[in-house]
VOTORKOL-588881 format. One record per atom (N, C-alpha, C): residue in one letter; x, z, y. Coordinates in pm, whole numbers, plus 50000, padded with zeros to 5 digits. Layout:
N
AXZY...
***
This chain:
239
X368889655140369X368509642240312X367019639440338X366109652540306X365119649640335X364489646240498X365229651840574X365329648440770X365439634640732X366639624340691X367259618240736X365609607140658X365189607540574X363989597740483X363109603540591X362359613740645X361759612740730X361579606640889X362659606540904X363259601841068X363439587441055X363639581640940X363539564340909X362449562740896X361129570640787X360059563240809X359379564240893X359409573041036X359049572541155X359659563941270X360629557041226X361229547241305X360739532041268X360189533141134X359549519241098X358329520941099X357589530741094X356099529241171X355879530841271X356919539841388X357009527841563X357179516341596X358239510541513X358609495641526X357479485741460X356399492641337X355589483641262X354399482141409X354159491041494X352759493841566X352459483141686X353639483141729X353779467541804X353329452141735X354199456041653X354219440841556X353049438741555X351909446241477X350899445541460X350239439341560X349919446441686X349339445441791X349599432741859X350649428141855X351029412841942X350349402341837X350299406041671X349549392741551X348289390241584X347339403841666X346289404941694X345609393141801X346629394141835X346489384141997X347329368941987X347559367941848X347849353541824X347079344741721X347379334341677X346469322741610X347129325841506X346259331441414X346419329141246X347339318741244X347079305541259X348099293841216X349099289941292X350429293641274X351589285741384X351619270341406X352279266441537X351759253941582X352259244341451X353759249841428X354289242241352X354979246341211X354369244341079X355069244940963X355799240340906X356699243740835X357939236440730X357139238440587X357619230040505X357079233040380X358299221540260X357969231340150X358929218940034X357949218039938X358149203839921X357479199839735X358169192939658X357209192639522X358389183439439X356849180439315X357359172539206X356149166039160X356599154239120X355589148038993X355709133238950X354799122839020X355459113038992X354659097439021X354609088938886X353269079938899X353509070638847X353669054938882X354409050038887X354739034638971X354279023338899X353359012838952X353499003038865X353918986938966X354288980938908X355248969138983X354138959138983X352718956039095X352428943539059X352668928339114X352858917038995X353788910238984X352888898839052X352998891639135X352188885839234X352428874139180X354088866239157X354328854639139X356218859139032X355798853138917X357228848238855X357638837138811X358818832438789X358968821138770X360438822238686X360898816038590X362218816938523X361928802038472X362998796038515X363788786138499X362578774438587X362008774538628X361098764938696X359478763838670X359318774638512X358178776238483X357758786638587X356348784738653X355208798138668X354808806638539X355088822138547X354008832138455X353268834638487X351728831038459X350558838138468X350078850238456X350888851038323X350588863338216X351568875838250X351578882138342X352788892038366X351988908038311X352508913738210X351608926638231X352658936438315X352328942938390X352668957938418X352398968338410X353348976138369X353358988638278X353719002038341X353179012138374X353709018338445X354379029438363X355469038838442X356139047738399X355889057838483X356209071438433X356529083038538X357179085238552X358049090838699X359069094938806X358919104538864X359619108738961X359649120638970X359909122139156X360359127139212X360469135339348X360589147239440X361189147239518X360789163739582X361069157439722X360389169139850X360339162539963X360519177140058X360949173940173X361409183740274X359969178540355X359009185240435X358109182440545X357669189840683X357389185340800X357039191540873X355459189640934X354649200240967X353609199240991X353129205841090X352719192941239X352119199241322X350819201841342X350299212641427X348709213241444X347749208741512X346809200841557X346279204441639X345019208341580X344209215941618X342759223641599X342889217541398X341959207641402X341699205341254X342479185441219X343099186141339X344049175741285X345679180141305X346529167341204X347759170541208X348549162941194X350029158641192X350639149641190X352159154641107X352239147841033X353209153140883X354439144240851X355139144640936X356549137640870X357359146840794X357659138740681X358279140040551X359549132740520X360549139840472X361769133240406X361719138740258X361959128940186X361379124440041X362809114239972X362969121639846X363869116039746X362909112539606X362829099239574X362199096939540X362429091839372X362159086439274X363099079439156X361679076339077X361789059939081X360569051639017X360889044238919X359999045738820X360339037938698X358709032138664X359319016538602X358359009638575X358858995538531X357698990938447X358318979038353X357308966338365X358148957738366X357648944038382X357788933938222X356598925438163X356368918838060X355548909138064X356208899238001X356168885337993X356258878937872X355378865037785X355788860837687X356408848237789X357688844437745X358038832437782X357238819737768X357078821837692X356608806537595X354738805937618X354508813237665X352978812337766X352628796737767X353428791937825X352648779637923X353128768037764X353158767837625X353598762237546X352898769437445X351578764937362X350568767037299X350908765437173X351768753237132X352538753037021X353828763936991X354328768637073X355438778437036X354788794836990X355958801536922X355398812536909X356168818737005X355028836137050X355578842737156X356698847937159X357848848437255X358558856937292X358818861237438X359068875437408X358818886037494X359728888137603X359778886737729X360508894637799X359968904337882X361518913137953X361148924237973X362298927638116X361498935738248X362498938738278X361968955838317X362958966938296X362648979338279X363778987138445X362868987138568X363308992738629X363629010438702X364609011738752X364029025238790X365239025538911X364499029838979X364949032839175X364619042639235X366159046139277X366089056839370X366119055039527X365469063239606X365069052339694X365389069839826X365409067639950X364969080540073X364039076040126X363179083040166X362009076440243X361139085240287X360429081140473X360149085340570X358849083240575X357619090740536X356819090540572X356109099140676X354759094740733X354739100040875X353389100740879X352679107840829X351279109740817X350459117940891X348729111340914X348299118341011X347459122540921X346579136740926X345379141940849X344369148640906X343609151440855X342149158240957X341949168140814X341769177640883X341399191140754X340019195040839X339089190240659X337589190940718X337009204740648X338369213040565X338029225640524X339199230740577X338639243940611X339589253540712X339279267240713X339259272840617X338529282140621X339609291940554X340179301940581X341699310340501X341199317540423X341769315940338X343149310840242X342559296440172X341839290940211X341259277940148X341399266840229X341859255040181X342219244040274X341539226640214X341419221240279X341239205540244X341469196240332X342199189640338X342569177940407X342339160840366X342159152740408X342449136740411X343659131240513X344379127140456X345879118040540X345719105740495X346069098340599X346709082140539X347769080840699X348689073240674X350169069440721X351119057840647X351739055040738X353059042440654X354149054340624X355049044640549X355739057340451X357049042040475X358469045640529X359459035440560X359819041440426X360979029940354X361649038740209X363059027140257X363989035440184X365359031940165X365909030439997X366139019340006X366809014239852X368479024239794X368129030539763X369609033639718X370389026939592X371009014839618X371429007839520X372279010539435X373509018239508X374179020139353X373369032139255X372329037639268X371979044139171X370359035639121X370019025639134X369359021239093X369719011938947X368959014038879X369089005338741X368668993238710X368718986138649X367388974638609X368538968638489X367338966638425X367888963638274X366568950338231X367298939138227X366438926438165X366958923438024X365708918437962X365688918537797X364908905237754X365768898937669X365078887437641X364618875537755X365488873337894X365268864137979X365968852837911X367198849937829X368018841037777X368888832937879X369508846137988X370638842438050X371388854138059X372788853238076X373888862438075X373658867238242X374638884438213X374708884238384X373648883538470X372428886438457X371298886938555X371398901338620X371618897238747X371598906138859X370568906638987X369728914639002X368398911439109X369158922739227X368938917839356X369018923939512X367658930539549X367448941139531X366448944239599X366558947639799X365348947239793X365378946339967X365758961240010X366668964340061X367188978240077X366038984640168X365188978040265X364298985240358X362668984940266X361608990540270X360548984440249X359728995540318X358128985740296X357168996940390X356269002540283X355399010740245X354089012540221X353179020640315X351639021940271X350819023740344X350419035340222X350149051140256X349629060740191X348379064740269X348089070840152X346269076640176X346439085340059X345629101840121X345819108240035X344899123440019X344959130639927X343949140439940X344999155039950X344949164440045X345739177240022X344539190339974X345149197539901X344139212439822X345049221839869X344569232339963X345519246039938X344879260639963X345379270239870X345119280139872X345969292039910X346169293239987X346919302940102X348339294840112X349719297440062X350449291540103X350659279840001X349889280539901X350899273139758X349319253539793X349809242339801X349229236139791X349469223839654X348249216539660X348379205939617X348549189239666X348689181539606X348909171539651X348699158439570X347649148639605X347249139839541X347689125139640X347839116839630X348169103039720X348329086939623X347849079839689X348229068239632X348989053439745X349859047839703X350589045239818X350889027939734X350529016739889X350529002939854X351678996839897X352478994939808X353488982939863X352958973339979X353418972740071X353098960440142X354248953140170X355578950340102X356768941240120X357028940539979X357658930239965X357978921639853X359348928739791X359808938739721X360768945239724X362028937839626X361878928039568X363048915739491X363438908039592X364668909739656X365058896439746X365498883739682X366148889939589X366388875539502X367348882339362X367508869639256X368048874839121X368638862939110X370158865239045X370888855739002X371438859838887X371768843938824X372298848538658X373888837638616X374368846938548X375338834838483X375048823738457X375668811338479X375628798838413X377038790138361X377318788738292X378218779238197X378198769338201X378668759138245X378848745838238X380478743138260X380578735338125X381818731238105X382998738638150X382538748738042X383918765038104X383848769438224X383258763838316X382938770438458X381558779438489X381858790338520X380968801638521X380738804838678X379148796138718X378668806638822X377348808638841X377088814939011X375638822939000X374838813939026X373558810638947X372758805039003X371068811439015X370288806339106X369098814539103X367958806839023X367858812638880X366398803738818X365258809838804X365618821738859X364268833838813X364048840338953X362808837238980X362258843139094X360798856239067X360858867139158X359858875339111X359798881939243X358478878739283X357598887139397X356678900939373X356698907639380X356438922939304X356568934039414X355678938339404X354898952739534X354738963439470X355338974939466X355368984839396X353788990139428X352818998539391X351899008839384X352189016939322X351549034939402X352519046739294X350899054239342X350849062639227X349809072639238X350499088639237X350309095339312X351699107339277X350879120539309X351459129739246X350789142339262X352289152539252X351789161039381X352649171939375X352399187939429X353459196339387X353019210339436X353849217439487X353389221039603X354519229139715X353969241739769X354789246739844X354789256939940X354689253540100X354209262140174X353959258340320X354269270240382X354839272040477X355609286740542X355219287140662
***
């Protein structure tokens, strides 16, 4: 027994002596890494232009919520720049508020509300320059467009106090944003800071029940132009 523990660990410190010797003669960093993260966001919806029933709202507040994410990524090298496409599952929540009765000085306020949350896939494709490089210590700056995909049947939206039945909004199944962002890492485990701008109008349109004389259909009285912004932070691994 004791031959047989000796004759193995002399077979793995021949086989270790090579290994060694070929790491010697390669680049600390492989060209190309995989890495996973996951992490919250916070989203807030800002509301550019609303309108229900023919009135303009001025007064829109937005409210943000936190969401959540995790993302599959790949990362290539060159010297101290890099280029980072990411596949990302994403789920945003955030709320939209309104007094109706705004534009009517004599009325008292009432409130509406619409409380969304979307799940979305989405492709971002980022370039970065790491102006710290020094191992096990890292720092980077990225900015990139980020494509996203609407996943509708698991998206929610819940309106409160509009004073129509049946309100149903289409969101735009494609949209773009533009990210910029800060990366921290210390040997393999990093961080992740970013803030990312809607640049498409993500409401294509909203329709609601209407009643007239026992006949029930869709009509469009409520319009809302709205660009998501998300601030998000997350923490992964890099292999």
């Amino acid at each position: 027994m004791k031959k047989l523990l000796l004759l193995i660990a002399l077979l793995l410190l021949t086989l270790s002596v090579p290994v060694r010797g070929e790491k010697k003669g390669l680049q600390e960093e492989p060209k190309i890494n995989v890495g996973i993260k996951g992490g919250f966001n916070s989203s807030m919806y800002f509301t550019s232009r609303l309108e229900l029933d023919g009135e303009r709202m001025k007064d829109v507040q937005n409210n943000y919520k936190v969401g959540y994410f995790a993302a599959l990524f790949f990362r290539v090298h060159m010297k101290r720049h890099f280029i980072q496409p990411e596949i990302m599952y994403n789920v945003y929540k955030g709320e939209i508020a309104f007094n109706k009765n705004q534009n009517n000085e004599n009325t008292l306020p009432e409130f509406a509300k619409l409380n969304s949350t979307i799940h979305s896939l989405e492709l971002p494709i980022l370039y970065g320059y790491s102006f710290v490089k020094s191992r096990p210590y890292g720092m980077a700056l990225f900015i990139g467009p980020k494509l996203e995909y609407v996943w509708k049947h698991k998206t929610d939206e819940e309106f409160e106090g509009f004073g129509h039945s049946g309100i149903k909004e289409e969101l735009r199944p494609i949209n773009i944003s533009s990210v910029i962002g800060l990366g921290v890492n210390i040997a393999n485990i990093f961080f992740d800071f970013r803030y990312e701008i809607g640049l498409t109008n993500i409401s294509k349109s909203i329709t609601y029940e209407k009643n007239i004389d026992g006949v029930i259909f869709q009509e469009k009285g409520i319009f809302i132009n709205r660009h998501r912004n998300v601030l998000s932070f997350s923490l992964g691994v890099i292999f």
